[in-house]
DRENDO-1510 file (C-alpha; in Angstrom, 1 decimal, always signed):
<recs>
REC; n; res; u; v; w
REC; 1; UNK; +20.3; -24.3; +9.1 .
REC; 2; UNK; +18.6; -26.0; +5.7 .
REC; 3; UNK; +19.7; -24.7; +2.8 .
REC; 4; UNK; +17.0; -22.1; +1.4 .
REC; 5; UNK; +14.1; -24.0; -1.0 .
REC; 6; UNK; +11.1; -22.6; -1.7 .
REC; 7; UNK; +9.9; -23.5; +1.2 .
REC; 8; UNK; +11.3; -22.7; +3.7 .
REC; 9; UNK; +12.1; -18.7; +1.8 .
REC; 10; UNK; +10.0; -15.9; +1.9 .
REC; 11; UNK; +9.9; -13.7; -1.3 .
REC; 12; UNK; +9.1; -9.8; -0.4 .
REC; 13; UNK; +9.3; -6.6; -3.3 .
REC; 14; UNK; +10.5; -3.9; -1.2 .
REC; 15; UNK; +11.5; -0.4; -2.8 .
REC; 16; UNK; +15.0; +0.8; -4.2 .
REC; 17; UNK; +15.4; +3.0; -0.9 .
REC; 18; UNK; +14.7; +0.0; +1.4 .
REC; 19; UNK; +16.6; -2.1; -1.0 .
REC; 20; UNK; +19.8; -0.1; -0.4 .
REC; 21; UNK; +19.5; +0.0; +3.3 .
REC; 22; UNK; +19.6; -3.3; +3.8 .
REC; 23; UNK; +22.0; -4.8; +1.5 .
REC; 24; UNK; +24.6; -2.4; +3.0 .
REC; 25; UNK; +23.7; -3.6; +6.4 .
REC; 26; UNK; +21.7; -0.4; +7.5 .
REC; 27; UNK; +18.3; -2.5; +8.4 .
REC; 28; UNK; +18.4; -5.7; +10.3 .
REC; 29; UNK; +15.1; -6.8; +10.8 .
REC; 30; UNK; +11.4; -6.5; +8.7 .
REC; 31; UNK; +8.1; -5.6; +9.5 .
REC; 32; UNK; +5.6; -7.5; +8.1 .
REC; 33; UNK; +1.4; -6.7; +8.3 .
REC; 34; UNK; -0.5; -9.5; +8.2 .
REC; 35; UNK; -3.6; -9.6; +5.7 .
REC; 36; UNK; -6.2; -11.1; +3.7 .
REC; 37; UNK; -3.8; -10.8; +1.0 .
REC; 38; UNK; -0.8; -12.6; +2.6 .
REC; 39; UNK; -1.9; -14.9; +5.4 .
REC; 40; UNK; -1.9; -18.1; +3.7 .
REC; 41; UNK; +2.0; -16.9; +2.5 .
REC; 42; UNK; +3.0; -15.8; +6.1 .
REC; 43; UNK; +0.8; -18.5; +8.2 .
REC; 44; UNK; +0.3; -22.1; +8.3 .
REC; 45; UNK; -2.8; -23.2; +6.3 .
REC; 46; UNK; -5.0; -25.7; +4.4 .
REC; 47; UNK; -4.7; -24.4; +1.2 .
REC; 48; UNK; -7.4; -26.6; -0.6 .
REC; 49; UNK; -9.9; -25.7; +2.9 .
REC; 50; UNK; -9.1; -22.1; +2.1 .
REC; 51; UNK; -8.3; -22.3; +6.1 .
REC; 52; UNK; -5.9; -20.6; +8.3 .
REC; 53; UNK; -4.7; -23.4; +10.9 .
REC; 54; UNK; -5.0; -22.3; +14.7 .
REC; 55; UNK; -4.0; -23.0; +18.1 .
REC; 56; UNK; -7.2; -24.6; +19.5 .
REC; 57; UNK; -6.0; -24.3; +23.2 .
REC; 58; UNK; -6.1; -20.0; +22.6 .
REC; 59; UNK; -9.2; -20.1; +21.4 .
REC; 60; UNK; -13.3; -21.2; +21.3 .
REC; 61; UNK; -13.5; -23.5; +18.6 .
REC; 62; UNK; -17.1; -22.1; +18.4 .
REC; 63; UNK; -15.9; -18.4; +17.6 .
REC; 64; UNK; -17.4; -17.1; +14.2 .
REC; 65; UNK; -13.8; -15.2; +14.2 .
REC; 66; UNK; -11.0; -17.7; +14.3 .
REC; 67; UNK; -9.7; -17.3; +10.6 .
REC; 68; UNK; -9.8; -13.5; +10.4 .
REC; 69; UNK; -6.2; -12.7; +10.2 .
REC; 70; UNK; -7.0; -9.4; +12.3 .
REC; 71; UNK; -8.7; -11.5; +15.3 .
REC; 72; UNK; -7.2; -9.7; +18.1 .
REC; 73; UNK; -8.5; -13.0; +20.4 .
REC; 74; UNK; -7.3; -11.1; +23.4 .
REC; 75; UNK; -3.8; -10.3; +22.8 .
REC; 76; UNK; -2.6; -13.6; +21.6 .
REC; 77; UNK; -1.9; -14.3; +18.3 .
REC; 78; UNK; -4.0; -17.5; +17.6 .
REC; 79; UNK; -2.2; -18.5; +14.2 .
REC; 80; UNK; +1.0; -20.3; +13.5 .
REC; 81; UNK; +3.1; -18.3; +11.4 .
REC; 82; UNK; +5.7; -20.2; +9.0 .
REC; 83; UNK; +8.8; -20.6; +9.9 .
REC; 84; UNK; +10.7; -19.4; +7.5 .
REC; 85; UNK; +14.6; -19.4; +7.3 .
REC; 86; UNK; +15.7; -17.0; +4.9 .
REC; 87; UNK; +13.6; -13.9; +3.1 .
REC; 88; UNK; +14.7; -13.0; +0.0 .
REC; 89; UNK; +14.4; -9.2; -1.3 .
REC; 90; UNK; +13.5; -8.0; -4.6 .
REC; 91; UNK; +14.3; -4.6; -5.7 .
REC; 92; UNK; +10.7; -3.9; -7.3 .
REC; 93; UNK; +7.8; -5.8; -8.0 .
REC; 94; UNK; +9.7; -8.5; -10.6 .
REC; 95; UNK; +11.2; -11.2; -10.5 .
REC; 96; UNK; +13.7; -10.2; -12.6 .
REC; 97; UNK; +14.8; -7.6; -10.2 .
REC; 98; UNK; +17.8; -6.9; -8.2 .
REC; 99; UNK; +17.7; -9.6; -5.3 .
REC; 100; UNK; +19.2; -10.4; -2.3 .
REC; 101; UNK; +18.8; -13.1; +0.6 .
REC; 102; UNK; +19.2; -12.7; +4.1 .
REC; 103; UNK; +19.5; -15.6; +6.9 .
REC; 104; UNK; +15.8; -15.2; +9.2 .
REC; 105; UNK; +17.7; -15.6; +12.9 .
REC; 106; UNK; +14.1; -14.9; +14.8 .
REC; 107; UNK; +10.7; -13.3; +13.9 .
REC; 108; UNK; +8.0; -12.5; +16.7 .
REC; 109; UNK; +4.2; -11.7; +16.1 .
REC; 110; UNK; +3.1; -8.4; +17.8 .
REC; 111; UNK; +0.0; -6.4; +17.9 .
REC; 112; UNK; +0.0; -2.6; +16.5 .
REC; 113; UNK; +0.1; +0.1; +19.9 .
REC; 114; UNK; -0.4; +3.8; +19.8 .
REC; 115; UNK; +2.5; +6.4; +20.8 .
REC; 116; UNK; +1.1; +5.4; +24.2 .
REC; 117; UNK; +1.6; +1.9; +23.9 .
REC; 118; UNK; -1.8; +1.0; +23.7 .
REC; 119; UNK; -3.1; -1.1; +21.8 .
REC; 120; UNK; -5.5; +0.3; +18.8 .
REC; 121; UNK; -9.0; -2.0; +18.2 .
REC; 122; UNK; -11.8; -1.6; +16.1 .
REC; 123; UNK; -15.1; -3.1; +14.9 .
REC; 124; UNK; -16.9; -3.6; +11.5 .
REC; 125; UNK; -19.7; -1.5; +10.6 .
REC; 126; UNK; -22.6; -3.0; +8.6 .
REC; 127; UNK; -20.6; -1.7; +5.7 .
REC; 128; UNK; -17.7; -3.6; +6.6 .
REC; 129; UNK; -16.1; -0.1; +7.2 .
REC; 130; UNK; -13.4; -0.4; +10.4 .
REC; 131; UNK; -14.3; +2.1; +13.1 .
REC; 132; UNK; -11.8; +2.2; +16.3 .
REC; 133; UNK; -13.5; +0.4; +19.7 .
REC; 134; UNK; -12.4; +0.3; +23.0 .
REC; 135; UNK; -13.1; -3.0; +23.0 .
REC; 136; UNK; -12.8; -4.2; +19.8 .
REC; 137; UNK; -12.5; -7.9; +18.4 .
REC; 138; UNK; -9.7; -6.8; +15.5 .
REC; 139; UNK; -6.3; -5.2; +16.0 .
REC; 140; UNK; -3.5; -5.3; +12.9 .
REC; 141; UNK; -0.8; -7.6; +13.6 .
REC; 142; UNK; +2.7; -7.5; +12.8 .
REC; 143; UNK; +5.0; -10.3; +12.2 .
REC; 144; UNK; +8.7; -9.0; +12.9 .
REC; 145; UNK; +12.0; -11.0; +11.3 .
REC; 146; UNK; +15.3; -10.1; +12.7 .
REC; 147; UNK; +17.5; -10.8; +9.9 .
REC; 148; UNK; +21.3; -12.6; +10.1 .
REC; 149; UNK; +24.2; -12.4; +7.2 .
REC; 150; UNK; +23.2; -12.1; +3.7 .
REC; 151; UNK; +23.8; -15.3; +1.8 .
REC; 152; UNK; +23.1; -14.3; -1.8 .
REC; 153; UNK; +22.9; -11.0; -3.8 .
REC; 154; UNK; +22.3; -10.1; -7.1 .
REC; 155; UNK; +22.6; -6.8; -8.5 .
REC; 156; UNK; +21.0; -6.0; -12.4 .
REC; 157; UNK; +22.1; -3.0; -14.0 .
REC; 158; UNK; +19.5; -0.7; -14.3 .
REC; 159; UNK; +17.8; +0.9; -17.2 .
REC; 160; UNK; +18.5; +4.3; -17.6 .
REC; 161; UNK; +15.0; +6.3; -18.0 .
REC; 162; UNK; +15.5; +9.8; -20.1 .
REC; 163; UNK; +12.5; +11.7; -18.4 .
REC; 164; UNK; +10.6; +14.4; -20.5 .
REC; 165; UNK; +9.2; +17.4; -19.0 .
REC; 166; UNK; +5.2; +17.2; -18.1 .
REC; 167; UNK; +4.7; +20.7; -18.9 .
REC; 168; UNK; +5.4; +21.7; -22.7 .
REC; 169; UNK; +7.3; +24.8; -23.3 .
REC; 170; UNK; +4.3; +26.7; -24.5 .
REC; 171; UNK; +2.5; +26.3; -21.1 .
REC; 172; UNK; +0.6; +22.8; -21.8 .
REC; 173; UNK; +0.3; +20.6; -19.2 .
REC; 174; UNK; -0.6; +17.0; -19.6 .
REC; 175; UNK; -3.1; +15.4; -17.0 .
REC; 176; UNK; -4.3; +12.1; -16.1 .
REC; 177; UNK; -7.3; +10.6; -15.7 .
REC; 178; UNK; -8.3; +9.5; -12.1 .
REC; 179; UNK; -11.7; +7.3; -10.8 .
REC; 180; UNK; -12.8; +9.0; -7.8 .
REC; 181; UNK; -12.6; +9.1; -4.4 .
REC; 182; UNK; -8.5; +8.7; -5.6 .
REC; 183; UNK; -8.8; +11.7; -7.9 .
REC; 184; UNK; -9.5; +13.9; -5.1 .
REC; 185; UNK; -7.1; +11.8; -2.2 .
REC; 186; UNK; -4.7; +12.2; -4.8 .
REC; 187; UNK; -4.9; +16.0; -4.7 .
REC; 188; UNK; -4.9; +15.7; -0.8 .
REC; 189; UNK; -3.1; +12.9; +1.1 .
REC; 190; UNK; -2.6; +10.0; -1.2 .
REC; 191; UNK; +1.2; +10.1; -2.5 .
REC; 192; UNK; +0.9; +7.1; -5.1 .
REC; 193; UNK; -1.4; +5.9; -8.2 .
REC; 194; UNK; -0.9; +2.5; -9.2 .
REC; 195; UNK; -0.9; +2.0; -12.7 .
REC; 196; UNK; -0.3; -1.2; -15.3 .
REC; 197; UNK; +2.4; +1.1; -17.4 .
REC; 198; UNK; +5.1; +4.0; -17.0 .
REC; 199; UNK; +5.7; +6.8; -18.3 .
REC; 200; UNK; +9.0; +9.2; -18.5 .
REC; 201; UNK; +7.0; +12.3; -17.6 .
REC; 202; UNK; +7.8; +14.3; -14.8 .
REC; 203; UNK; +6.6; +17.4; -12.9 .
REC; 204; UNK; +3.0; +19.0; -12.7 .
REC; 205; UNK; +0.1; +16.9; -13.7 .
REC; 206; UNK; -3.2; +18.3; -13.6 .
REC; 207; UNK; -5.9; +15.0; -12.1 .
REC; 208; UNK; -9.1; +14.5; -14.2 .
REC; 209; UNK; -11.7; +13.0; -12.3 .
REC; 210; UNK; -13.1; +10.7; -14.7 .
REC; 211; UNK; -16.3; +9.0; -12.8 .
REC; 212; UNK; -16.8; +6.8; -9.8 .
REC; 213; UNK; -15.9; +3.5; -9.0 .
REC; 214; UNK; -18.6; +1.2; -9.1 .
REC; 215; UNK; -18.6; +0.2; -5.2 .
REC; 216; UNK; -18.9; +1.9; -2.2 .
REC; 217; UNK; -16.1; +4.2; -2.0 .
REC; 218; UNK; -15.9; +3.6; +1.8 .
REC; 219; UNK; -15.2; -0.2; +0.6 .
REC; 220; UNK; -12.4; +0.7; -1.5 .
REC; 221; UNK; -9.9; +1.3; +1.3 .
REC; 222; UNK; -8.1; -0.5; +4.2 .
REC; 223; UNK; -8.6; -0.1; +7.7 .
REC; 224; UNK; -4.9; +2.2; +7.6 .
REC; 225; UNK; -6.6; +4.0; +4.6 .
REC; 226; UNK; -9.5; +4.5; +6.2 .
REC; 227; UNK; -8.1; +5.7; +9.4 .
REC; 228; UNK; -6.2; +8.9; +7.5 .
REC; 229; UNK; -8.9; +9.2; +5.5 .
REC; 230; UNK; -10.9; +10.0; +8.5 .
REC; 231; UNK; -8.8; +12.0; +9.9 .
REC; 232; UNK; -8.4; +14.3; +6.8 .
REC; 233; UNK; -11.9; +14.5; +6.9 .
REC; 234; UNK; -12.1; +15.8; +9.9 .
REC; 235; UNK; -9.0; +18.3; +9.5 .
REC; 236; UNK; -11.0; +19.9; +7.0 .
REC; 237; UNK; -8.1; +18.9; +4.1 .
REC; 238; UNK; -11.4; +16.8; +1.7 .
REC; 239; UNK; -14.8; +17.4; +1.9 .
REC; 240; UNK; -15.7; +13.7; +1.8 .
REC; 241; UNK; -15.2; +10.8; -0.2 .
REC; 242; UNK; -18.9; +10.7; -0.8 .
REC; 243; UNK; -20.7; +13.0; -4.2 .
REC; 244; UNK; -17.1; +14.4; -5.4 .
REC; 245; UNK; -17.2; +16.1; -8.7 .
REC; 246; UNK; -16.3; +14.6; -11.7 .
REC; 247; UNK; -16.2; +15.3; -15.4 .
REC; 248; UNK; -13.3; +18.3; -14.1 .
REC; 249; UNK; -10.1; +18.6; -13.5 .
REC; 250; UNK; -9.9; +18.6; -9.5 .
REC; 251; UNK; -6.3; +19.6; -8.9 .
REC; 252; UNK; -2.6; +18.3; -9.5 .
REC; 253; UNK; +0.1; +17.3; -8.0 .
REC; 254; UNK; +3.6; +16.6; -9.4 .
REC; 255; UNK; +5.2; +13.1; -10.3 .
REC; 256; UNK; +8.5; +12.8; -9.2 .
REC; 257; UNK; +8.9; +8.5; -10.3 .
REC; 258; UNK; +7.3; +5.5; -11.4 .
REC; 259; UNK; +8.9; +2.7; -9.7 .
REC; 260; UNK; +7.7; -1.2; -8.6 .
REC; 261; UNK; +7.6; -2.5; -4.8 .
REC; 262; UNK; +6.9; +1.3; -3.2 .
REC; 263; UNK; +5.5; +0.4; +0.5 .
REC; 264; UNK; +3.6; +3.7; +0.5 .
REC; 265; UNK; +0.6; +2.4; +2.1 .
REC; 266; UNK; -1.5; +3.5; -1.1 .
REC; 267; UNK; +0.8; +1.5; -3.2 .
REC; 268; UNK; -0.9; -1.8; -4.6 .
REC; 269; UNK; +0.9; -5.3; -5.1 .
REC; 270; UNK; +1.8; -6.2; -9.2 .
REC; 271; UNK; +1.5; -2.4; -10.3 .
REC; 272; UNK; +3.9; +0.2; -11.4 .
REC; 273; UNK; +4.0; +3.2; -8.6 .
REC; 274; UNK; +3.3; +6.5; -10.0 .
REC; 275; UNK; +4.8; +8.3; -7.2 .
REC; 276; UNK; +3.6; +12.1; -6.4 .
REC; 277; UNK; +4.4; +15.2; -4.4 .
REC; 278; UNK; +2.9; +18.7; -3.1 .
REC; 279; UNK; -0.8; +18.2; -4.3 .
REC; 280; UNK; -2.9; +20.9; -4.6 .
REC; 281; UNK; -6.8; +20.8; -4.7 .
REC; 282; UNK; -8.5; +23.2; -6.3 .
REC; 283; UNK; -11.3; +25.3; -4.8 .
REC; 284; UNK; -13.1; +25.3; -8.0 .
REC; 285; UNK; -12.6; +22.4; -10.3 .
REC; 286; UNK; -12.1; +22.9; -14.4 .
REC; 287; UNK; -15.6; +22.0; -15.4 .
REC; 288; UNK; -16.1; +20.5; -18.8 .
REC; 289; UNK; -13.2; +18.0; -19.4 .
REC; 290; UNK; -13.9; +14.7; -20.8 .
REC; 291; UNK; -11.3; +12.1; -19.9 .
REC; 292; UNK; -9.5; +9.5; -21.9 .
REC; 293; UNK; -6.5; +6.5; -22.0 .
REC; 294; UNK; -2.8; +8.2; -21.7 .
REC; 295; UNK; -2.7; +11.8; -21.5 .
REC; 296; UNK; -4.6; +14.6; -21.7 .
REC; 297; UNK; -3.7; +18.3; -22.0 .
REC; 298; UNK; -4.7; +21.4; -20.9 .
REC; 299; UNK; -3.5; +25.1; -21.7 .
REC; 300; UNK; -5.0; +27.5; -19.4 .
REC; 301; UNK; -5.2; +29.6; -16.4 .
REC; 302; UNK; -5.9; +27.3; -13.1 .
REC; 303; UNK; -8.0; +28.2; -10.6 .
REC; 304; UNK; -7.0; +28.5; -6.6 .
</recs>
């Protein structure tokens, strides 16, 4: 085996819990999605072309579809993934981080399956909105690495964080300012808010919804977002993602970290992870309330 380069290593921000397992030898392999934000990091490409390269004997060189990552092409994986020899882990999203290197003994490219095994497909709506199909032309796939010894590992000694209560011990509460739909997900189902900054603050924050983003809000999530999304929907847990209120606080939840590399499928590359627990909507939001940068605070009864 080469000695690791650039080349032939694959860098990854993972979380501290995921960290730990597998520097003490708990996890020995990583599961990879491929997407339009890694595949020219994880697949063999023309750079310059902008191009994913492809095995032409899997597939019609005529096919509009041969460079989606999430061409399903009929079960076989039409790309050539890299192939890398070691992966090296970061604990959080810099560089600066705890690291550690592991030897790559194998990797394998799979397709994502059901409980049942079956394999889950969907189409694009004119929105560009994913919608599960039978016969679909997209799938998510999943590049695998089984993982050999660890070569290198270096630990940095943390920061200690002194945390500061959210709630004030007269009863104020601070909250935060949220676009919408996330205001409202993050009252419901969405466990993260990625932010550019920290804060030491923990416990109850009430969520402002501020205003909209400017796009389709439908456009603003993944096909895995979009799927629980759906599904919440339908449960009855949000009313939509489609004329929420705004101008109000619509809830809270309560921040229990702010941490890099969380793989909380709500959790965005190059952004500090506000992470969050036991949300709450409220039935009838706190009309009234007009947002701002940092904190805001509140001191009041809240509704149901």
């Amino acid at each position: 085996m080469e000695t690791p380069t650039n080349e032939n290593t694959l860098e990854i921000n993972i979380d501290k819990e995921m960290f730990a397992k597998f520097t003490n030898g708990e996890f020995k392999s990583y599961e990879l999605p491929i997407h339009g934000d890694n595949e020219y990091y994880l697949l063999k490409s023309d750079r310059k072309e902008n191009e994913i390269d492809y095995n032409d004997s899997l597939v019609d060189k005529e096919d509009e579809r041969i460079g989606d990552p999430f061409f399903y092409n009929n079960g076989k994986f039409p790309y050539y993934p890299i192939p890398f020899q070691y992966i090296r882990f970061y604990d959080g999203i810099s560089r600066k981080a705890s690291n550690a290197m592991f030897k790559v003994l194998s990797f394998i490219v799979d397709v994502v399956k059901d409980d049942d095994g079956k394999v889950l497909l969907y189409e694009f709506d004119k929105k560009n909105n994913p919608y599960a199909c039978e016969n679909g032309s997209f799938s998510q796939w999943i590049i695998t690495y089984h993982l050999g010894e660890m070569v290198e590992k270096n630990i940095k000694t943390p920061v200690e964080v002194k945390t500061k209560n959210s709630v004030d011990p007269d009863g104020t509460m601070h909250g935060l300012s949220v676009r919408q739909p996330w205001a409202t997900l993050l009252c419901t189902i969405k466990d993260v808010e990625n932010r550019s900054w920290s804060t030491n603050l923990r416990g109850k924050l009430l969520i402002h919804a501020s205003r909209y983003e400017s796009i389709d809000p439908w456009d603003l999530l993944t096909p895995e977002q979009t799927k629980i999304v759906k599904a919440a929907i339908k449960k009855g847990i949000i009313p939509g993602i489609e004329n929420l209120p705004t101008g109000c606080y619509v809830g809270y939840a309560t921040l229990t970290d702010c941490m890099e590399g969380d793989t909380s499928l709500w959790a965005e590359p190059d952004c500090i992870h506000w992470k969050f627990k036991d949300p709450h909507l409220f039935k009838y939001p706190i009309e009234g309330i007009k947002g701002k940068l940092g904190f805001l605070k509140y001191k009041g009864e809240l509704p149901e």
